[in-house]
C-alpha positions in Angstrom: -39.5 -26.2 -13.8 -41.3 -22.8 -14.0 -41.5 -22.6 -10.5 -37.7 -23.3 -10.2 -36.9 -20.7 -12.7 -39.2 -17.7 -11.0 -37.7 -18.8 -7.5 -34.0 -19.0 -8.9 -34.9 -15.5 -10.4 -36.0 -13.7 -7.9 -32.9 -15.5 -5.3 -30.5 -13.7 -8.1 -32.3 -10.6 -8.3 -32.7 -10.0 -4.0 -28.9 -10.9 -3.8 -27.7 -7.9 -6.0 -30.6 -5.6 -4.8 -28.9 -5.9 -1.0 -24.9 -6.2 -3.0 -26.0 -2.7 -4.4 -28.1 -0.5 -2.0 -27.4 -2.3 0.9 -23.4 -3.5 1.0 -21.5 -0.2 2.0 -22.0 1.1 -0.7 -18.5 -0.8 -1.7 -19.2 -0.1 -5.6 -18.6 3.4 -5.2 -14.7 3.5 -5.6 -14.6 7.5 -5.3 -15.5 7.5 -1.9 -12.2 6.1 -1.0 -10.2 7.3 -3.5 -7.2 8.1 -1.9 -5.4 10.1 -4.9 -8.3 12.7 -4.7 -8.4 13.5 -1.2 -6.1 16.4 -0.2 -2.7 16.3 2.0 -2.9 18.1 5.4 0.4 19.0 6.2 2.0 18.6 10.1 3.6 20.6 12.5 5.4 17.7 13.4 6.3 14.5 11.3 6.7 11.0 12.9 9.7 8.8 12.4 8.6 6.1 10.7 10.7 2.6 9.7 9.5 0.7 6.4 10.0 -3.4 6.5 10.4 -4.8 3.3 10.0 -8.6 3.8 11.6 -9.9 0.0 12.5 -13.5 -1.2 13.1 -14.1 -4.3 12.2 -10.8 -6.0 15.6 -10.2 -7.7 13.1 -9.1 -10.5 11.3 -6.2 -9.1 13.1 -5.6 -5.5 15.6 -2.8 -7.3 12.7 -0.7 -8.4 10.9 -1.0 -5.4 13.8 0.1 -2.6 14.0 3.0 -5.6 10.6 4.0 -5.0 11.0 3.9 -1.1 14.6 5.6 -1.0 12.8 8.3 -3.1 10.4 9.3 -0.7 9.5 13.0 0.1 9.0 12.2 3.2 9.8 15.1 5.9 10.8 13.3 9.0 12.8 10.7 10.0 12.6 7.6 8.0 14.8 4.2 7.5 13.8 1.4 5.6 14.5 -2.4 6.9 14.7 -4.9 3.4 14.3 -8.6 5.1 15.9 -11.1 2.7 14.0 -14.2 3.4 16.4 -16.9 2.1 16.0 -15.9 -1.2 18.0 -18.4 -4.0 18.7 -15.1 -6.1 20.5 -12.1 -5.7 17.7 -9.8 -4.0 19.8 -8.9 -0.5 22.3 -8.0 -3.1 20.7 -6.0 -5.3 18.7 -4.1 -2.5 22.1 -2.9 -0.8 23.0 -1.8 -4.5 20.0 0.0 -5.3 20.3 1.8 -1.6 24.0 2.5 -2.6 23.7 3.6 -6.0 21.2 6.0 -4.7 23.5 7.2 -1.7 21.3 6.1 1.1 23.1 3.4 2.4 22.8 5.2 5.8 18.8 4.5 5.3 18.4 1.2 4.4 19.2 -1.7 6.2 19.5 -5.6 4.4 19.0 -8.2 6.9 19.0 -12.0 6.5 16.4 -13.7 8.0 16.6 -16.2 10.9 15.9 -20.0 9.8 11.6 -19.8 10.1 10.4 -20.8 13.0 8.0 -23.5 13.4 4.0 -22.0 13.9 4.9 -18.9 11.7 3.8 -18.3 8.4 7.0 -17.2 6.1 6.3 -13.7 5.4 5.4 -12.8 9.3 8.2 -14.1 10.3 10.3 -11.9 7.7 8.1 -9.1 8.8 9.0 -9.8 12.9 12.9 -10.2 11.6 12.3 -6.3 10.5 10.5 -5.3 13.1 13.1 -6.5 15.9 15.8 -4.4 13.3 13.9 -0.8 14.9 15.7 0.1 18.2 14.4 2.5 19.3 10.6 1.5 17.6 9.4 4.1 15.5 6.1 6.3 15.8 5.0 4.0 12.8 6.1 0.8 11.0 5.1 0.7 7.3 4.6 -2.6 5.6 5.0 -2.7 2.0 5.8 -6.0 -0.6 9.0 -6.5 -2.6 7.0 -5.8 -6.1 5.6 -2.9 -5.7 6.5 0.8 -6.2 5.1 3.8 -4.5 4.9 7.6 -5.8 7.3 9.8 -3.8 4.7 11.4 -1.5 2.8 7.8 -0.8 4.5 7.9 3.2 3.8 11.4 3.5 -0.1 11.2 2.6 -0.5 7.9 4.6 1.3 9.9 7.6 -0.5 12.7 7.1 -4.3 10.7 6.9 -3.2 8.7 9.9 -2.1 11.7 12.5 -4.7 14.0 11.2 -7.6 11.2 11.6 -6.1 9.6 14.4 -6.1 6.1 12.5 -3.8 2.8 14.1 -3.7 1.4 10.8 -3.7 3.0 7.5 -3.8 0.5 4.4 -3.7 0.9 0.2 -5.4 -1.1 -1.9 -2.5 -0.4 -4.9 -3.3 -1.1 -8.6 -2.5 -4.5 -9.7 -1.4 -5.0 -13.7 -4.2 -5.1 -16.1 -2.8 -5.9 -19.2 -2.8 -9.2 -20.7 -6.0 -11.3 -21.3 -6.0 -12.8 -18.4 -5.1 -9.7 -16.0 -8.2 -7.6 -17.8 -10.6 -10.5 -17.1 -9.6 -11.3 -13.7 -7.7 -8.8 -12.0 -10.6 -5.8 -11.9 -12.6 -8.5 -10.5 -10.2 -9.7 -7.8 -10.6 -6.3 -6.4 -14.4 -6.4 -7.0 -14.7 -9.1 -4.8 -11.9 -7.9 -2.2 -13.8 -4.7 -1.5 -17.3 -7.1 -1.7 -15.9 -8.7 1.1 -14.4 -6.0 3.2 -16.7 -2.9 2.6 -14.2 0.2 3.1 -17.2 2.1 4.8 -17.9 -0.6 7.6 -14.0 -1.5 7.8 -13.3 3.0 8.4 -16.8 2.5 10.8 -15.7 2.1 14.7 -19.0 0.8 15.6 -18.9 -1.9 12.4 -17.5 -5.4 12.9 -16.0 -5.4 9.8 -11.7 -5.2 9.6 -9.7 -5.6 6.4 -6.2 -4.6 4.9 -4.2 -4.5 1.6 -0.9 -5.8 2.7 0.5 -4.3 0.2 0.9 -1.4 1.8 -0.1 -0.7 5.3 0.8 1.8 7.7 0.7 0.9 11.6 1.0 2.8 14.5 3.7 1.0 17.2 1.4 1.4 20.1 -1.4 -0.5 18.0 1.2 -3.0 17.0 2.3 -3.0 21.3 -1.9 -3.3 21.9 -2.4 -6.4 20.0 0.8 -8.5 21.5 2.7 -7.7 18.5 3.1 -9.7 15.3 3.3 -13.0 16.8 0.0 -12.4 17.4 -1.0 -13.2 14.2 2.3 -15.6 13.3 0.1 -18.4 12.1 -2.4 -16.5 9.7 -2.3 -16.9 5.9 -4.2 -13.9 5.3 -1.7 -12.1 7.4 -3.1 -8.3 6.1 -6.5 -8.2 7.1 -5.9 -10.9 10.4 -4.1 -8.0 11.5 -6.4 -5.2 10.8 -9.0 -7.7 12.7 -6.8 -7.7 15.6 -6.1 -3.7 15.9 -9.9 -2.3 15.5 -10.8 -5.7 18.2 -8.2 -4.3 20.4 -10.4 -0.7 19.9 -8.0 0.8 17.3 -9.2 2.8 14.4 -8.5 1.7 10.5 -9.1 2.4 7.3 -8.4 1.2 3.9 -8.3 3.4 0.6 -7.1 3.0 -3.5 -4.6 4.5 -4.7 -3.5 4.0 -8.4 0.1 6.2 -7.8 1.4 2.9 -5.9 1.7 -0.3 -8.6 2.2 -3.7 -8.3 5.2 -4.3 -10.9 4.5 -8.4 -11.0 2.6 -9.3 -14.0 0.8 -12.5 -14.4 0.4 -13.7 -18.5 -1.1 -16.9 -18.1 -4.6 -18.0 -16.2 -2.9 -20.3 -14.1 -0.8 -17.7 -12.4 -3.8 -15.8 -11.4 -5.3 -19.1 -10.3 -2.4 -19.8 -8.4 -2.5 -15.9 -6.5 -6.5 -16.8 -5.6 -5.7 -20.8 -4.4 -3.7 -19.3 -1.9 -6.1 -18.0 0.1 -9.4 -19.3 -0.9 -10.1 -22.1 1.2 -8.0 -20.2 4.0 -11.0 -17.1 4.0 -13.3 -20.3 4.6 -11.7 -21.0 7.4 -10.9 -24.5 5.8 -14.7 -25.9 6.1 -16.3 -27.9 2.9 -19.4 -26.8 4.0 -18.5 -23.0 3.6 -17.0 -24.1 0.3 -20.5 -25.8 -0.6 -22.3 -22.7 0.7 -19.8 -20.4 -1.7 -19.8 -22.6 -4.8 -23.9 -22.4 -4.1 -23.5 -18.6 -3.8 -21.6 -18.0 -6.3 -24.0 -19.6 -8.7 -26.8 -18.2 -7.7 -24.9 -14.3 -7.9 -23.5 -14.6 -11.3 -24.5 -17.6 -12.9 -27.9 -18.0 -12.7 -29.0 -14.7 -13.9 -27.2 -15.0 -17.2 -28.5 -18.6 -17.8 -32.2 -17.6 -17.0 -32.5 -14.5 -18.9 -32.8 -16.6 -22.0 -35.5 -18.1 -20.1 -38.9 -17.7 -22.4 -41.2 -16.9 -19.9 -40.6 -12.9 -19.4 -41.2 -12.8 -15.8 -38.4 -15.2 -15.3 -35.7 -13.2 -18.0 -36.6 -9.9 -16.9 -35.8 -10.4 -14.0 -32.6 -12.2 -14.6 -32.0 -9.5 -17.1 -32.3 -6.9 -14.1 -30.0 -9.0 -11.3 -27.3 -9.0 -14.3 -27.7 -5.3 -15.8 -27.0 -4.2 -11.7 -23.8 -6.9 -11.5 -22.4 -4.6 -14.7 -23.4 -1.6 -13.2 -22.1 -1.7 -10.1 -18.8 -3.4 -11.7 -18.0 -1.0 -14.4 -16.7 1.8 -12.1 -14.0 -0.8 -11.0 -13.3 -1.8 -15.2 -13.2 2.1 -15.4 -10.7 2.6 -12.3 -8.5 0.1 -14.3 -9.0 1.9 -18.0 -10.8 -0.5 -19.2 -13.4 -0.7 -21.9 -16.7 -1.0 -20.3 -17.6 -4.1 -22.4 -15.1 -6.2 -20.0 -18.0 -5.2 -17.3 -20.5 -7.8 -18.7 -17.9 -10.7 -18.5 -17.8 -10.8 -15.2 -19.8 -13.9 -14.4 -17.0 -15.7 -16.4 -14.8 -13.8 -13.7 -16.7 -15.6 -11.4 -16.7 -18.9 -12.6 -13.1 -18.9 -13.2 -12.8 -17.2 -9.0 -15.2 -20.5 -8.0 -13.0 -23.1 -9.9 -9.9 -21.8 -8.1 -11.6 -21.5 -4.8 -12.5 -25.1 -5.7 -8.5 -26.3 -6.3 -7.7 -24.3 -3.1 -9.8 -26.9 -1.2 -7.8 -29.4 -3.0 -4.7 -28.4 -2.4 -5.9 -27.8 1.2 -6.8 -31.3 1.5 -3.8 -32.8 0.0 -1.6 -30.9 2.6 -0.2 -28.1 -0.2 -2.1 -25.4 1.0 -1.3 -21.5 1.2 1.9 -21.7 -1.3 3.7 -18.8 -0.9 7.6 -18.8 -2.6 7.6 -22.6 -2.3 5.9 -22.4 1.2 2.5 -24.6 2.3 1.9 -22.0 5.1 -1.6 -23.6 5.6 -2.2 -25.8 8.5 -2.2 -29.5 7.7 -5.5 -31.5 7.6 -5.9 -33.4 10.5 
């Protein structure tokens, strides 16, 4: 058992030496900060089209046409809402949230066609939109039905993708942090996002690495054109960073930033909500193999777990150095508590984060199995087992 112990110890304590000197650096939120990097104006500013795939969002869609319709933005600019079938009133109260802000002539509300079989729902709104932009724009920017953007959000993104000739510009927006359950698990969501997809390697041209917030995206047309368009992609679940995959394959340049001026207005108050929002995709990011899952589950344990069960260990080689793997896991998580205005001691909980992120992942593979995989707004948009 002693030998166990020191060999589980010093696993634990490797893993977050490489997660902290040797992962991009993806800890550091300030280096891609986008609210502190300055706004180079243009001589000349792109027309740009906005699709707004929405279905059922008769909750939050009002608020978030507002926040488009109220854009600063300096050039030509129309926005494209794509009611998916919703069994609300969200067409409706898009056209009467453009029209109460007298920019009817801006905003278009679409109904989608019936979805067609091979695409995933929310691409398919998103190629409804698309086909809506005769003639295409310079840029198409992608944003969700729940969130709202500060009035010169288009104007940075425009600004940062011309003056660093970027094909895709995404935000990483900031997601509600205030219930329980959103303090505990949301930080952590975007811990793990940007664990995943460094922002250094993703903004490197020489780097493998591609990822996107869908959330809010900004795409060039002829980087849209290079890849085959969205059908190229009709079939992904994790449609945002399948398509920044596609754009820096096809030699395009991306990035991805924060920004905590555009917020995501859905709030989830229970833990199965949350659960729900990580099931989604889980077992989709592992490419729908149990022996990924194994190899995660294992992972998992051995990043977060491990190190707080040892360091009660009694032989002081072993604790110290679980002690030292979990005093760097709170380190390099409290700037992303802090980013959310958090109180630092929600730092050390995030092995309970983690155990909560590897149950879910868990029930995705379930779901998966069962044939109920990738539920979006009523949707199984995964593939069915075989």
């Amino acid at each position: 058992m002693y030998l166990l112990a020191v060999i589980l110890a010093g696993i634990s304590l490797a893993i977050w030496m490489v997660l902290t000197f040797f992962r991009g650096a993806f800890w550091q939120l300030r280096q891609f900060d986008d609210d502190t990097a300055p706004s180079v104006p243009l001589e000349r500013w792109p027309r740009i089209v906005a699709v707004l795939p929405a279905r059922n969002e008769a909750e939050t869609i009002v608020r978030t046409v507002e926040s488009l319709v109220a854009q600063d933005y300096r050039g030509e600019f129309h926005i494209v809402v794509v009611d998916d079938h919703s069994q609300d009133e969200t067409g409706a109260l898009a056209r009467r949230a453009a029209d109460d802000r007298s920019a009817s002539d801006r905003v278009t509300v679409i109904q989608a066609a019936l979805l067609q079989p091979g695409w995933t729902g929310k691409l398919w709104a998103l190629q409804q939109g698309i086909g809506q932009a005769v003639p295409p724009p310079d840029y198409f920017w992608f944003t969700d039905a729940d969130i709202t953007h500060a009035p010169d959000t288009l104007r940075r993104l425009v600004a940062r993708a011309e003056n660093q000739k970027l094909d895709l510009v995404s935000l990483m927006v900031l997601l509600q942090a205030k219930t329980i359950p959103e303090r505990l698990l949301i930080p952590a969501f975007l811990y793990f996002f940007l664990k995943l997809y460094p922002p250094r390697w993703i903004a490197d041209r020489k780097a493998r690495t591609a990822g996107a917030a869908g959330g809010c995206i900004l795409l060039r047309h002829s980087a849209l054109e290079g890849i085959g368009g969205i059908s190229a992609i009709r079939n992904e679940v994790i449609d945002d960073c399948s398509l920044a995959i596609a754009v820096k394959r096809s030699g395009g340049a991306i990035r991805m930033g924060l920004t905590r001026r555009s917020v995501g207005l859905r709030a989830y108050d229970s833990f199965a909500e949350i659960r729900d929002l990580i099931a989604r995709t889980a077992f989709t990011q592992l490419r729908y193999s149990g022996l990924l899952l194994f190899g995660t589950v294992l992972g998992m344990l051995l990043t977060y777990i491990v190190p707080v069960v040892l360091v009660f260990d009694t032989v002081p080689f072993v604790w110290r150095m679980s002690f030292l793997a979990w005093a760097l896991m709170t380190v390099t998580y409290l700037p992303t508590v802090r980013y959310y205005r958090l109180s630092p001691l929600w730092a050390a909980l995030l092995p309970l984060a983690a155990a909560f992120y590897s149950y879910a992942t868990c029930l995705s593979a379930v779901r998966y199995w069962l044939g109920r995989g990738g539920q979006w707004k009523g949707r199984a948009q995964a593939p069915v087992k075989p």
